[in-house]
C-alpha positions in Angstrom: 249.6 21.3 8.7 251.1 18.0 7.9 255.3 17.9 7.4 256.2 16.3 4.0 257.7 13.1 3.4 261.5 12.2 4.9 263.0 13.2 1.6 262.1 16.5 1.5 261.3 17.8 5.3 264.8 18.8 7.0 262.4 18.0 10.4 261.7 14.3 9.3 265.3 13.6 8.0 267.2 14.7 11.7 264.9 12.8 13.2 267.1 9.8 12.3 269.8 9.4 15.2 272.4 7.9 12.7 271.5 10.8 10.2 272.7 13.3 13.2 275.5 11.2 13.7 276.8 11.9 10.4 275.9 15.7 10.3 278.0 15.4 13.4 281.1 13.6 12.0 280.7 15.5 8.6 280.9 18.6 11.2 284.9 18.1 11.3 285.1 17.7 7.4 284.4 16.1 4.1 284.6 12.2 4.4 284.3 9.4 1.9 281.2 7.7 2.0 283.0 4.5 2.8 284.5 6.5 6.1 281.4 7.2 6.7 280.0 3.8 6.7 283.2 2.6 8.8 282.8 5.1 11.4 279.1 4.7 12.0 279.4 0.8 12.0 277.0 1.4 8.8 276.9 -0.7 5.2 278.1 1.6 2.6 274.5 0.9 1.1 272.8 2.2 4.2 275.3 5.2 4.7 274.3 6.2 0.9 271.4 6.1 1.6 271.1 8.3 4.7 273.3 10.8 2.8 271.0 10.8 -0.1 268.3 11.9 2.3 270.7 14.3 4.1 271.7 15.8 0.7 267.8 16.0 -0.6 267.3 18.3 2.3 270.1 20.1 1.7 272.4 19.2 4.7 275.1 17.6 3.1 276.7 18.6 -0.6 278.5 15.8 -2.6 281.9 16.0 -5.2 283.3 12.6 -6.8 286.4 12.4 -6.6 288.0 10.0 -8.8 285.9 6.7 -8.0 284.2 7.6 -4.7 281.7 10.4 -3.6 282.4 12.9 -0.5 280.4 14.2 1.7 280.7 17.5 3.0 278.2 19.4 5.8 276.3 22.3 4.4 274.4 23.6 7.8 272.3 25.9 5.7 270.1 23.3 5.0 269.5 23.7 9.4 268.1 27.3 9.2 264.6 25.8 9.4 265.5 24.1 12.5 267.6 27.2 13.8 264.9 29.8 13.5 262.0 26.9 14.8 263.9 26.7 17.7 265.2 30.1 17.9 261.5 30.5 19.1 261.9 28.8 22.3 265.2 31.2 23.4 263.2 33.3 25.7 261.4 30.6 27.2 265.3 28.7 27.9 266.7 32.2 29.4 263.6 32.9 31.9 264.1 29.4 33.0 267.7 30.1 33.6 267.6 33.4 35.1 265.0 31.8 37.6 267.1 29.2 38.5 270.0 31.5 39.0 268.2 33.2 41.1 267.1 30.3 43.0 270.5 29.5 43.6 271.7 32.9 44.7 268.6 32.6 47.4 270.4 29.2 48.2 273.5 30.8 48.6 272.2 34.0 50.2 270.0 32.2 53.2 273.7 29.8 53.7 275.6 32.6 54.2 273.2 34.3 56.9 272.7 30.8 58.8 276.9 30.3 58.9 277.0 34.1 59.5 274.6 33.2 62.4 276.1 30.3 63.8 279.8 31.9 64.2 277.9 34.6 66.0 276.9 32.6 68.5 280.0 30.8 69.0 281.3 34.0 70.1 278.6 35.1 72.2 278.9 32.0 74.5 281.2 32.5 77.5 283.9 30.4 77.9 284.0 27.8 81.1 
């Protein structure tokens, strides 16, 4: 099944690195749009517009305040995303648990050849 257009598919509007860069500043707190644009190196035309996707999708919220909009993250809008890639969890933890265990082999089979080699140091007789 097809996703739907950028405006209206959580999906399509993260795929945007500079819309993830302001989900992550927004993550720290409400900002004017024009902070926005000044600390993404944005115009304040392109900034509204990437929050006018992120708010269509439901990831940001808006309030004026006196002449200017802000921002604010609203991470409900990511519970597609969440449960999506909830999905892949067990997949992530049996990778994990088999690399821990490849690393306690690793440490297991170093242990038994430095075990191995003190032994015989002391099995040598001295000159």
């Amino acid at each position: 099944m097809a996703r739907a257009a950028t405006t209206s598919d959580v999906f399509n509007a993260i795929a945007e690195p500079q819309r993830r860069e302001i989900l992550t500043l927004l993550r720290s707190g409400e900002r004017p749009v024009t902070e926005v644009a000044r600390e993404l190196g944005l115009s304040q035309p392109g900034a509204s517009k990437h929050l006018r996707v992120l708010r269509e999708v439901g990831l940001v919220r808006d309030r004026r305040e006196g002449k200017q909009r802000v921002y604010g993250l609203d991470a409900r809008g990511l519970r597609p995303v969440h449960e999506w890639t909830g999905g892949f969890e067990q997949f992530w933890n049996e990778s994990f648990d088999r690399l821990d265990a490849y690393v306690r082999d690793l440490e297991d089979t170093d242990t038994t050849i430095e075990s191995s080699n003190t032994t015989h140091r002391r099995e040598r007789p001295e000159p």
